[in-house]
N, C-alpha and C positions, 0 to 999 in steps of 0.2 A: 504494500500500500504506500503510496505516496504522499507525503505531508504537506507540499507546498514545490513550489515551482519560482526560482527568480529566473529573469532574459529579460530580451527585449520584444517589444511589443511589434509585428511585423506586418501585421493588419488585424484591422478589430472592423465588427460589425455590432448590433445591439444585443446579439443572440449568440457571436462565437469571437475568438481569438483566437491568434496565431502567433504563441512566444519559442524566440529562438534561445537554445540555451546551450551553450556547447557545441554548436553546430547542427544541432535538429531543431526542427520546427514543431511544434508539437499544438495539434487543431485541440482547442479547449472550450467547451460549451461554458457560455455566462450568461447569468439574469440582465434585466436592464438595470438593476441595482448597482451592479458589478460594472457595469459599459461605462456608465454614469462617471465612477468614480476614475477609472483609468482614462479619462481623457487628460489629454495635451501631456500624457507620461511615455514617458519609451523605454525606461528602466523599471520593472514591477515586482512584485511579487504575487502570487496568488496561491489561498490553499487549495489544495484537491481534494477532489471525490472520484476515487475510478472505479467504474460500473463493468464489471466484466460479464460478457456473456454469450451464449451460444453462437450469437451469430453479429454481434458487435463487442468492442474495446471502447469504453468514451472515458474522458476526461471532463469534469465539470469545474470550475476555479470559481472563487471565490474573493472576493478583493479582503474580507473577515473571518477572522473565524467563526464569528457568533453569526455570519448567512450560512457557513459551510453546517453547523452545528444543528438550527432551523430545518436546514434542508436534508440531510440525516433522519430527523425525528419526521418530517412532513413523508417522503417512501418509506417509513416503516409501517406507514398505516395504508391499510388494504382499500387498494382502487389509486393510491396515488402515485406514479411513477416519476421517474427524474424527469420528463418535459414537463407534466403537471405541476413537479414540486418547484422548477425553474419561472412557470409562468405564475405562479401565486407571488415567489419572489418576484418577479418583474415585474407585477401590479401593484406589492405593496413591500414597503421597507421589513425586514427582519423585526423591527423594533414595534411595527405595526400588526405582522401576523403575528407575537406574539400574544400582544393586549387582548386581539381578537380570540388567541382560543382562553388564554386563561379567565377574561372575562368573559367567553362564554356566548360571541356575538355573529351566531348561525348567518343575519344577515349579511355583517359585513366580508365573511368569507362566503359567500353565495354569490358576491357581488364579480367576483375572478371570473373569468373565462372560462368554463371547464369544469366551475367548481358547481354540485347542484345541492340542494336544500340535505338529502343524506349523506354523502357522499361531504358534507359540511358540518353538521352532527357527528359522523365516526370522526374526522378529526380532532374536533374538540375532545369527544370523550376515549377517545383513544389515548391524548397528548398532555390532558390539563394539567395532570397529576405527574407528570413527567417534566413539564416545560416548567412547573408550579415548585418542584421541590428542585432544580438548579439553580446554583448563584445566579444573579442577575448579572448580564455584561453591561457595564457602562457603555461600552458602543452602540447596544443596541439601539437607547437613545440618545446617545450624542451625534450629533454630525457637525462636520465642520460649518464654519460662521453660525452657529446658532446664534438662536437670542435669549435674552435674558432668562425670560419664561421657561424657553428647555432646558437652559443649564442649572436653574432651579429645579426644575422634578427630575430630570437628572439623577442631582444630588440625594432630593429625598426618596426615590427610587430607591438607591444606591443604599441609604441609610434601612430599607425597609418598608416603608411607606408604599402603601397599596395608590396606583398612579394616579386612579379616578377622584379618591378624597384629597390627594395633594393636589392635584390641579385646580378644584372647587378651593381651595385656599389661597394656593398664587396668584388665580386673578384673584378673588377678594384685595389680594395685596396690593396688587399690581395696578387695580381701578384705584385704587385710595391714594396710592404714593408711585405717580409714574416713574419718577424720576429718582428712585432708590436702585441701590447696588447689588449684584445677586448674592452678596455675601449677609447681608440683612434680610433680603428676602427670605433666605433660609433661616435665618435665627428665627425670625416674625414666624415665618410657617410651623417651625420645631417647638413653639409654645402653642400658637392654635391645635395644632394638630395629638 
């Protein structure tokens, strides 16, 4: 099994790459999550997922670990395969299907491509308990340039805080006192809360 892959980037499209690395090229399937991120890069890294099988070899890369980790848990559950598990990624951020199954929200993964109302239920109850007892990654919600807002539940994520009651608090914070620091935010929040 392969852990990660660095090269250079030799052509990319929204669905696949092409990193040279020692002199091979190697075609690596990626989300639009993943396309997103390697733009205007020619130096990468990516982890892997290799799908071995009767009648294919694929390579799937990941710009994170916490999309490679997502997409892992998403084919483990029956009926969703690695195009299925790449197009859920490509519709919505790793940090968003999570929320989705641990809170439990049939519609918004019904919303994918692909994805239908049971077939959206076994995820969830296949995954909750699973996605529910891992550490949280802080990547899942951070991205780069955030704003203030995200690097605050970020934070109280990070600390434990269930996403939905913290976010009901930062705005509270955030309508009262625009122009406060996220480092007070979090204090204000860590006594509401």
């Amino acid at each position: 099994m392969f852990e990660y892959i660095k090269g250079h980037i030799i052509e990319s499209s929204p669905a696949h790459c092409i990193v040279e690395n020692n002199g091979m090229g190697y075609f690596i399937n990626i989300s639009l999550n993943t396309y997103t991120k390697l733009q205007n890069q020619k130096e990468i890294q990516l982890f892997l997922y290799e799908q071995i099988r009767e009648d294919a070899h694929n390579l799937y890369g990941f710009y994170e670990k916490t999309e490679r980790n997502i997409f892992v848990h998403l084919i483990s559950v029956s009926g969703i395969g690695a195009n299925t598990a790449r197009m859920m990624l490509s519709s919505m951020s790793p940090g968003e299907i999570h929320d989705a199954i641990t809170s439990g929200n049939v519609n918004l993964l019904k919303g994918i491509k692909g994805i239908g109302a049971k077939t959206a239920q076994r995820v969830i109850v296949d995954l909750t308990d699973k996605l529910g007892k891992e550490p949280v990654d802080q990547k899942i919600f951070v991205e780069p340039n955030n704003t203030l807002k995200e690097e605050a539940l970020s934070a109280l994520v990070m600390l434990g805080f269930v996403k939905n009651s913290a976010q009901k608090v930062v705005d509270k914070i955030l309508s009262a006192e625009p122009g406060i620091k996220v480092e007070e935010v979090i204090k204000k929040a860590l006594k509401m809360l």
